[in-house]
Structures are given as structure tokens and as C-alpha cells.
matplotlib code that plots the C-alpha trace (Angstrom):
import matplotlib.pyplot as plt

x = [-74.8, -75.9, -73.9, -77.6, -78.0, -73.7, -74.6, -77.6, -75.8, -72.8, -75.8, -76.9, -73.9, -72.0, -73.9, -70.6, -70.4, -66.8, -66.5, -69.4, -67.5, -64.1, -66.0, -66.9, -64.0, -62.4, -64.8, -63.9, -60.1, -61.2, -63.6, -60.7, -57.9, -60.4, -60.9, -56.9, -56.6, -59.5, -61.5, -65.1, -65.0, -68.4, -67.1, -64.0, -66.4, -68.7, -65.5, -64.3, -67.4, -67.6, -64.2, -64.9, -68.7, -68.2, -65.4, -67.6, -69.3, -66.4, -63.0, -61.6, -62.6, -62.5, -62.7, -62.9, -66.0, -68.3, -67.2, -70.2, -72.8, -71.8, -72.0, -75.3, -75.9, -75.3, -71.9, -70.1, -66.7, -64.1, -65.1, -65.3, -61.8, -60.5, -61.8, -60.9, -57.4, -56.8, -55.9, -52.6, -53.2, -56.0, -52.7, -55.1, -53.0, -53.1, -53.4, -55.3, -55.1, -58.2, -56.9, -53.2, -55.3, -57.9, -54.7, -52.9, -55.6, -57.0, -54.9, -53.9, -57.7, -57.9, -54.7, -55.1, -58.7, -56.8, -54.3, -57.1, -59.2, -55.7, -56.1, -57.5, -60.0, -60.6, -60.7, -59.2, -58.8, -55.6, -53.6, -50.7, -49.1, -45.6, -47.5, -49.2, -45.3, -44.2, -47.1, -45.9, -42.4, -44.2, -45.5, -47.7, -49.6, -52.7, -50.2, -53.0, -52.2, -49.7, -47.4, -45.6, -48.6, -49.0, -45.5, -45.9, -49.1, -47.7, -44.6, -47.4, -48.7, -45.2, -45.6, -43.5, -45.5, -46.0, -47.6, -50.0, -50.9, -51.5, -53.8, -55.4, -55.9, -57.4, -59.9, -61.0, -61.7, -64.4, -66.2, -64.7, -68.8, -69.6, -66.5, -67.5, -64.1, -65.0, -64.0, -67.0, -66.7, -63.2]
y = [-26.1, -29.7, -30.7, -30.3, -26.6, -26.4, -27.7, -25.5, -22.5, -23.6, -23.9, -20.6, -18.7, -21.0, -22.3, -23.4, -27.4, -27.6, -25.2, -27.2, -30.5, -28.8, -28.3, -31.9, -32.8, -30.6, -32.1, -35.8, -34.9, -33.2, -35.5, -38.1, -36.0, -35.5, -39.5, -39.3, -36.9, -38.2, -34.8, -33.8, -35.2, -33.0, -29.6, -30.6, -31.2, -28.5, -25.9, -28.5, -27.7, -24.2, -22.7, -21.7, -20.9, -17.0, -17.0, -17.2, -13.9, -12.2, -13.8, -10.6, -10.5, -14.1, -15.0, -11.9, -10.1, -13.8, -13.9, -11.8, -14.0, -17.1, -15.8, -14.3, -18.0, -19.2, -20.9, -21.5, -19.6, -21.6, -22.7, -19.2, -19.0, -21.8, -20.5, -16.7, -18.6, -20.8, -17.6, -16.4, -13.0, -12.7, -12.3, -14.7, -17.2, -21.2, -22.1, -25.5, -28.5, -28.0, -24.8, -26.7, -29.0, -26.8, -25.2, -28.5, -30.1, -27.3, -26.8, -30.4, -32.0, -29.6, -30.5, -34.7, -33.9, -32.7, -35.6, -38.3, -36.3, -36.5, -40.6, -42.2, -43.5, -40.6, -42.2, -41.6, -45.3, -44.8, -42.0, -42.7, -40.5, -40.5, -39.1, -36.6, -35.8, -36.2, -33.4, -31.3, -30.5, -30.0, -26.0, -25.8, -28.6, -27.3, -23.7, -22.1, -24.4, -23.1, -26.1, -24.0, -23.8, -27.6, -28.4, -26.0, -27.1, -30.6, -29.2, -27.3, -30.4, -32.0, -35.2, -36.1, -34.4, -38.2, -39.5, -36.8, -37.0, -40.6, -39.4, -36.8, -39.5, -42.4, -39.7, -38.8, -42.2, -42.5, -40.1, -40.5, -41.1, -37.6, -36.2, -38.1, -39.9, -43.4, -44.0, -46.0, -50.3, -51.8]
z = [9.7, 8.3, 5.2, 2.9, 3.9, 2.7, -0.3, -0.8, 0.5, -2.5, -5.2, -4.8, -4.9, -7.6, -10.9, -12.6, -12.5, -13.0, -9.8, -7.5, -8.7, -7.1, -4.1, -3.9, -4.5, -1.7, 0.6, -0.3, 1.0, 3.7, 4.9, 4.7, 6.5, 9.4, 10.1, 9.8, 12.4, 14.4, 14.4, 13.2, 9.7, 9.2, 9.9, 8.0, 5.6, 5.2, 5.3, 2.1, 0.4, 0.6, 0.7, -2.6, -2.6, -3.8, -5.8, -9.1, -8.1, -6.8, -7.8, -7.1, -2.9, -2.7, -0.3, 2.2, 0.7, 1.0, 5.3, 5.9, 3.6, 5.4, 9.2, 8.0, 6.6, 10.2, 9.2, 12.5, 12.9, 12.7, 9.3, 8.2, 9.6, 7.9, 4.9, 5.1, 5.9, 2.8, 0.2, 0.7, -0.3, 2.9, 5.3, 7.5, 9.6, 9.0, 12.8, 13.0, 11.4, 9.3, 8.0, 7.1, 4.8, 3.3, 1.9, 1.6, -0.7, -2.6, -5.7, -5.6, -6.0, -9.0, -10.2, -9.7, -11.8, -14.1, -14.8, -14.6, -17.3, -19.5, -19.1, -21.9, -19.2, -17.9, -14.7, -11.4, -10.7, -13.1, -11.3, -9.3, -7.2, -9.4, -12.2, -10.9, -9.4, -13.0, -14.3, -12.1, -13.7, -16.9, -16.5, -19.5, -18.4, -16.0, -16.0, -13.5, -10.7, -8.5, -8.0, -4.7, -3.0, -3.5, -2.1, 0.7, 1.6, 1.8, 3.8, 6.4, 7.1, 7.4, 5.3, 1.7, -1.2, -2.3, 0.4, 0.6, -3.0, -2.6, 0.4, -1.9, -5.1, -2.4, -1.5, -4.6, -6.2, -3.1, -4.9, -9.0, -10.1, -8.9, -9.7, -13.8, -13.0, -13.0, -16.4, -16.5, -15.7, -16.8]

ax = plt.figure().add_subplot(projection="3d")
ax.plot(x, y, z, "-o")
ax.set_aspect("equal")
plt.show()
């Protein structure tokens, strides 16, 4: 599967911006944890991009019920693996290293989004790891993000929560103009 017919495939199952934009922004960290760990930045990719392609249809049987749409879409298995893997409630094992860090970096690219768009620049140029640390000992700020799974995600991947933050921010300002996080020029 090429990274266009991922996108396409993410299109027509999800019209919500905000929740294509997550996507993208999944992908960015994913894309930059595979150059890390020297594996195939595209597949990391693609299973960045659409770990999340049915939940707006079917947030209940996310994301068990959308496995048979993308094998029929030709999506190769261990990115429907990976994917099937990165709920906890799918009792589906986090075995490889691309699994660890679709987990890792899921709530945490939502939850960095949602510190920058608190800046008064909006942008993601401005976030440092410490205060997205900060935000998350304050539970009424972006309440739906499950601050556990961010830690343990972290842990799974066996680096400090800081560092991998940091990691998370860094690959996010690669893509702040899609994400509408530039903030515009300084």
C-alpha cells in the first residue's frame, strides 16, 4: 500500500478535519521513530495514518470492526496488527516496536496539539517538553486524554516521558503548516 492510496483510504472513511489532522499528525511521529530505529519509515507511516481511519463511523468497534475493510483494502498485516494492537480494550498484544509507538504517540500528538493551540501563537514552534509535563498535572485541561496511557506508552518504549515528548514535539513542528500550527512567520 503506497502512502497516496492510505491517505485516500483515510478520506473516505473519515470526513472530520480535526480527526484526518490527528492522523497526520500520528504519521509525522511515526515516520520519525522509524528513522530512529532504522526500520521502514513508510509502513511506520501508513499504520500512523490510519490507525484511526474508522473510528468516526464506528467509535464503538474501533478499531476491531474496520480490520476486515483494510485487509479488503489490501493493507498488509502487520499494519493491521499494529493497529488492531494500539486500543487497550482489543486485548491485542504490543509485540513490535511499531506497535510500542503507535501506542506511545497516539494520545500524546493529540495532547501536544492541544497545548500549542492554548499558545497565544498557536504555534508548535513554542512548546516545550516541560510544559506539556506541566499540562499534564492539570486534569481539566484536555480531560479526554488519558495521561496513563501517555506515561505507559513512554515506559513501553523504555525512555523518560521527557525525552519522548521532546521526540513527539520535534516531529510535529516538521509538519506544524498542515497540522495549522505554524503560528504563521515570527
Amino acid at each position: 500500500m503506497t502512502r497516496d492510496e492510505a491517505w485516500t483510504l483515510l478520506c473516505e472513511h473519515t470526513k472530520s478535519e480535526s480527526l484526518r489532522k490527528h492522523g497526520l499528525a500520528v504519521e509525522a511521529a511515526m515516520r520519525r521513530f522509524a528513522r530512529q530505529n532504522g526500520d521502514n519509515e513508510e509502513t511506520w507511516a501508513i499504520t500512523g495514518l490510519l490507525h484511526d481511519f474508522d473510528y468516526e463511523r464506528d467509535p464503538e468497534g474501533h478499531p476491531q470492526n474496520g480490520k476486515a475493510i483494510l485487509e479488503q483494502a489490501g493493507v498488509p498485516g502487520p499494519i493491521v496488527h499494529a493497529i488492531q494492537s494500539h486500543g487497550d480494550h482489543t486485548g491485542v498484544p504490543r509485540v513490535t516496536a511499531m506497535e510500542k509507538t503507535l501506542y506511545a504517540v497516539d494520545e500524546l500528538t493529540g495532547f501536544v496539539i492541544a497545548v500549542a493551540l492554548v499558545r497565544p501563537s498557536k504555534a508548535i514552534r513554542d512548546v516545550e517538553a516541560s510544559s506539556v509535563k506541566k499540562k499534564m498535572k492539570d486534569k481539566a485541561f484536555a480531560r479526554g486524554v488519558r495521561r496513563e496511557d501517555i506515561e505507559r506508552g513512554a515506559a513501553g518504549l523504555g525512555v523518560p516521558l521527557e525525552e519522548h515528548i521532546a521526540a513527539v514535539i520535534a516531529a510535529l513542528q516538521g509538519i506544524a503548516p498542515q497540522l495549522g500550527l505554524d503560528g504563521g512567520p515570527r
